[in-house]
C-alpha positions as CSV (number, residue, x, y, z in Angstrom):
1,X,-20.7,-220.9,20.9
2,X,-21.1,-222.6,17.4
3,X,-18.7,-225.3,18.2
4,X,-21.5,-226.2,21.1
5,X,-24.6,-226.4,18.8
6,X,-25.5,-230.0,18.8
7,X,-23.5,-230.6,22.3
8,X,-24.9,-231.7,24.9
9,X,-24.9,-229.5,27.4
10,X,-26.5,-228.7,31.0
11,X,-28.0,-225.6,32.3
12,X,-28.8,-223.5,35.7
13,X,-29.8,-220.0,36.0
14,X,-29.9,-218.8,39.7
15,X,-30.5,-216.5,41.6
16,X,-27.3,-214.7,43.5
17,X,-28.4,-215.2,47.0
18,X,-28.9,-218.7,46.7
19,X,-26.2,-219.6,44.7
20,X,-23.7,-220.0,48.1
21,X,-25.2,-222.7,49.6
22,X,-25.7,-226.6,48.2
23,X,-28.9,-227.1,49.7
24,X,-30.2,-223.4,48.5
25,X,-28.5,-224.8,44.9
26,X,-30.5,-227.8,44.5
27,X,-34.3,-226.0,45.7
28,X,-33.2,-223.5,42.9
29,X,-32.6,-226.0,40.4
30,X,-35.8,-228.0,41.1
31,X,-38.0,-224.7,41.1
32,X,-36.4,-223.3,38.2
33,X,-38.5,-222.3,35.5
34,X,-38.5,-221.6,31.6
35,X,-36.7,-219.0,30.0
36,X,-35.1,-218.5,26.6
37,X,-31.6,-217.7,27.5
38,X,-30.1,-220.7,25.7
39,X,-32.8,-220.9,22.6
40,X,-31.8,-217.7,21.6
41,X,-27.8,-218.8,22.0
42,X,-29.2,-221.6,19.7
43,X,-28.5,-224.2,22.6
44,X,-30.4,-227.0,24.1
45,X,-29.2,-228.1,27.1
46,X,-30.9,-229.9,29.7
47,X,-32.2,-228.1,32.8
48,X,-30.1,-229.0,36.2
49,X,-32.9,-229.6,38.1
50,X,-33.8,-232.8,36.1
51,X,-30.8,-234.1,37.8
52,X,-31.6,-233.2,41.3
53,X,-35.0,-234.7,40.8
54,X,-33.5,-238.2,39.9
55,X,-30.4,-238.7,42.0
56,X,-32.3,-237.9,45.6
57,X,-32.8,-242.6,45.4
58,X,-29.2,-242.3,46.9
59,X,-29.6,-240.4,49.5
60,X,-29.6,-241.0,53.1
61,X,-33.6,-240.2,53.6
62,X,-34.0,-242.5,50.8
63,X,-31.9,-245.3,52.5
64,X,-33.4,-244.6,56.1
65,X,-36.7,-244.7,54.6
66,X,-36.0,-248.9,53.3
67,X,-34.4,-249.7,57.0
68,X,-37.3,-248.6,58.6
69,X,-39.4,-250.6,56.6
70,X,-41.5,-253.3,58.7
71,X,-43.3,-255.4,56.9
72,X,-43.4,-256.5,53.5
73,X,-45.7,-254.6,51.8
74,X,-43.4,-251.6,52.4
75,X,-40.1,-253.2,51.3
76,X,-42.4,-253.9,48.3
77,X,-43.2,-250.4,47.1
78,X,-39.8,-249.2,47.9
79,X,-38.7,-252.4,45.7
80,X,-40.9,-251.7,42.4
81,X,-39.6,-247.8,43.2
82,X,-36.4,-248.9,43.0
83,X,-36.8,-250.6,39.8
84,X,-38.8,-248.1,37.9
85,X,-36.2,-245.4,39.0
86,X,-33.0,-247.9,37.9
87,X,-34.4,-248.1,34.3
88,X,-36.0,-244.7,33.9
89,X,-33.7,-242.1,35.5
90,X,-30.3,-243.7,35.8
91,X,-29.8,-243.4,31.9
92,X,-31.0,-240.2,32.0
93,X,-28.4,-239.3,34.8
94,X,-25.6,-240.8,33.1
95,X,-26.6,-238.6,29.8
96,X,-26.4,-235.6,31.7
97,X,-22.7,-236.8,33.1
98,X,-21.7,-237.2,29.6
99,X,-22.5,-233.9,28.8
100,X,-19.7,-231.4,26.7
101,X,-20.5,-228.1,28.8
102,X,-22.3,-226.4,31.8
103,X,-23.7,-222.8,31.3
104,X,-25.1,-220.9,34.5
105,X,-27.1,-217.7,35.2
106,X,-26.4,-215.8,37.9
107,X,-29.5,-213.5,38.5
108,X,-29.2,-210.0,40.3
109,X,-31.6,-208.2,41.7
110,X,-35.5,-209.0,41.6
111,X,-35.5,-209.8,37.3
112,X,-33.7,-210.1,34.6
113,X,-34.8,-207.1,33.2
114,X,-33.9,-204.5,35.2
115,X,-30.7,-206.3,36.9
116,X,-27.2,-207.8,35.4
117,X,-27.0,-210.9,35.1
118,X,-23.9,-212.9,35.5
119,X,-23.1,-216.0,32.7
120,X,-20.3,-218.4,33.0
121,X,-19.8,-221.2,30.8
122,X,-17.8,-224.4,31.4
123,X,-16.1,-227.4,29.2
124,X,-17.2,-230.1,31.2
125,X,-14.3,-232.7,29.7
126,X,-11.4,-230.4,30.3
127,X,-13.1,-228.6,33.3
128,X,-11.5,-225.4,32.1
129,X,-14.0,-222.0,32.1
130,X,-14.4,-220.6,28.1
131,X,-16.9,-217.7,29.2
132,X,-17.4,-214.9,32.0
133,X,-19.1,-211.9,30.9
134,X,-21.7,-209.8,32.8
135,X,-25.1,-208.7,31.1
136,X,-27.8,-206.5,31.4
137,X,-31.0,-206.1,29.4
138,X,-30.9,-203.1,27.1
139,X,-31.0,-202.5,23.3
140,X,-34.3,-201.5,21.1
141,X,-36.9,-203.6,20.7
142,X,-38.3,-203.6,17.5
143,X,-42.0,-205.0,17.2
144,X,-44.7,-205.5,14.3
145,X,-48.1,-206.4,13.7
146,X,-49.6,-208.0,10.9
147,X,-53.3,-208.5,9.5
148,X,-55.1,-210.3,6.8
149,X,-57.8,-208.7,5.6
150,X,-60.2,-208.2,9.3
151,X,-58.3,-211.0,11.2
152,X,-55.4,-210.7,13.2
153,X,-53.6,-207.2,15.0
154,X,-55.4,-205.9,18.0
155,X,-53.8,-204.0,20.8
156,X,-50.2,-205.0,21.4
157,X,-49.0,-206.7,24.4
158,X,-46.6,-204.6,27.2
159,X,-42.6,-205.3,26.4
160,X,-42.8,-207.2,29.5
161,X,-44.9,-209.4,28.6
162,X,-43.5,-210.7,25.8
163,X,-41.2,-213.5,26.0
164,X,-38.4,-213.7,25.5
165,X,-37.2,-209.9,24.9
166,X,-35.3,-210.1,27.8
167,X,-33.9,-213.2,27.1
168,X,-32.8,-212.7,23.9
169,X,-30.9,-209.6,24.8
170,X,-28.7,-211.1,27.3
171,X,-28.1,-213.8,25.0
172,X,-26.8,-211.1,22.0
173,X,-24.2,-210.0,24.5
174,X,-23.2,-213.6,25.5
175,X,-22.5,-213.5,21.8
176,X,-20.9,-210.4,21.5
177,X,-18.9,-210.9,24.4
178,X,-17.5,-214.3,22.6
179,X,-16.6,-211.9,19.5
180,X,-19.5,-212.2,17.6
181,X,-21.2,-209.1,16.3
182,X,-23.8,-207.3,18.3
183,X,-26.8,-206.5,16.2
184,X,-27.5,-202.4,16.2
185,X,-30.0,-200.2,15.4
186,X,-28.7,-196.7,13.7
187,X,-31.6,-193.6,13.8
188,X,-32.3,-192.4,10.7
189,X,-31.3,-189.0,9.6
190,X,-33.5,-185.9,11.1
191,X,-35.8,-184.3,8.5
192,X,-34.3,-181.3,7.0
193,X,-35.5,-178.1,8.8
194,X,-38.0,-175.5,6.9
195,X,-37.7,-172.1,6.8
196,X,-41.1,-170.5,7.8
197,X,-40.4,-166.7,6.9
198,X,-40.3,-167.6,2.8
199,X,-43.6,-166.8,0.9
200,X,-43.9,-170.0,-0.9
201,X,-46.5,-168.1,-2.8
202,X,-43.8,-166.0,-5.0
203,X,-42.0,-169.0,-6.1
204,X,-45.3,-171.2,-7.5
205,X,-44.4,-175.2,-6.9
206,X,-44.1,-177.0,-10.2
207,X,-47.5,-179.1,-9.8
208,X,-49.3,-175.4,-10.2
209,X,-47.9,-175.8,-13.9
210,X,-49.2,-179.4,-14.5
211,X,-52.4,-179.4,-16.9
212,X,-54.8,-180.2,-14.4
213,X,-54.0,-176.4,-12.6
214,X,-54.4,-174.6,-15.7
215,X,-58.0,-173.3,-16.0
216,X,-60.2,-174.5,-19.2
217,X,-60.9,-172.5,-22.4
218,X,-63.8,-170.4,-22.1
219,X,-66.8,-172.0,-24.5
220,X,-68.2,-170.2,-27.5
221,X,-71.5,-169.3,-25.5
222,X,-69.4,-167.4,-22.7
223,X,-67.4,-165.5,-25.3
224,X,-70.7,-164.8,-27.1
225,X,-72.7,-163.6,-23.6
226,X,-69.6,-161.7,-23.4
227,X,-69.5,-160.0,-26.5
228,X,-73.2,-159.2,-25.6
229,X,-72.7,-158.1,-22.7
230,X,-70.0,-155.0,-23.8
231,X,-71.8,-151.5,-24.5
């Protein structure tokens, strides 16, 4: 995955049920949304979906819409279309054809945080696979809060509504799974167990011999109102 920093690359996560059919393929990739999947691989590929956007000018509803265009004003607006489009998204559609890899997500279940998911990564010049790995959200999260004097903290958020926990632990095992370490979290040591049946009161801690435990002098005028006070 190093060797791909600064790649260009291309990107589709999926859902499994829609992943066996081109037409279910291409609403997927239009309706996909953000996640952090390939920011915390320290990727940044472009989204798939960009590319389904821009290439539907050649298709056949595209073309039937110009021949049944009837009068000029029509052939017009699908005219200055056709221009805009040529300049704006056909550069951006050979970028994407240029691109060094394709990595896809293959969502199970109803989320990614409950359910595997699937990652496969491609090299897109020698169309061979360099990654298949299954993953599946897991590890410990560890979370802080910080304040400045009375700004800042409050109540924290739910895990699951922070982004990007999930995320970032399916990414750790796409790393691991490409022989990079997998960060770990090791439990500290339990506290050492104390035996309640010793009287800690025969065997005085050493703070009862510190100066501050050890009672004053008595004053001249309490030895002399003792003195007074003997028979």
């Amino acid at each position: 995955l190093a060797g791909l920093h600064g790649a260009q690359g291309v990107y589709l996560r999926i859902h499994a049920d829609d992943a066996r059919d081109p037409e279910r393929i291409a609403a997927a990739a239009i309706g996909m949304g953000p996640d952090a999947i390939t920011r915390c691989l320290g990727l940044a590929p472009v989204a798939l979906g960009g590319l389904y956007q821009r290439i539907d000018l050649f298709e056949e509803s595209w073309l039937a819409g110009v021949d049944e265009a009837d009068t000029p004003l029509r052939l017009r607006v699908f005219e200055d279309e056709l221009e805009r489009r040529l300049s704006r998204d056909v550069p951006l559609v050979m970028d994407m054809d240029q691109s060094d890899y394709f990595l896809l997500a293959v969502q199970h279940g109803d989320n990614r945080r409950q359910h595997p998911v699937d990652v496969y990564l491609w090299d897109l010049r020698s169309g061979e696979p360099l990654l298949r790995t299954r993953t599946r959200s897991r590890g410990v999260r560890l979370t802080a809060r910080s304040a400045i004097g009375g700004l800042g903290g409050g109540a924290p958020r739910p895990l699951e509504a922070r982004a990007g926990v999930t995320d970032c632990s399916i990414a750790a095992q796409v790393r691991a799974a490409t022989g990079a370490g997998l960060a770990e979290v090791r439990n500290p040591p339990p506290a050492p167990e104390v035996d309640v049946d010793v009287d800690v009161a025969e065997e005085p801690e050493d703070d009862a011999l510190t100066p501050a435990a050890i009672p004053p002098p008595a004053t001249d005028d309490a030895t002399a109102a003792d003195d007074a006070s003997e028979p």
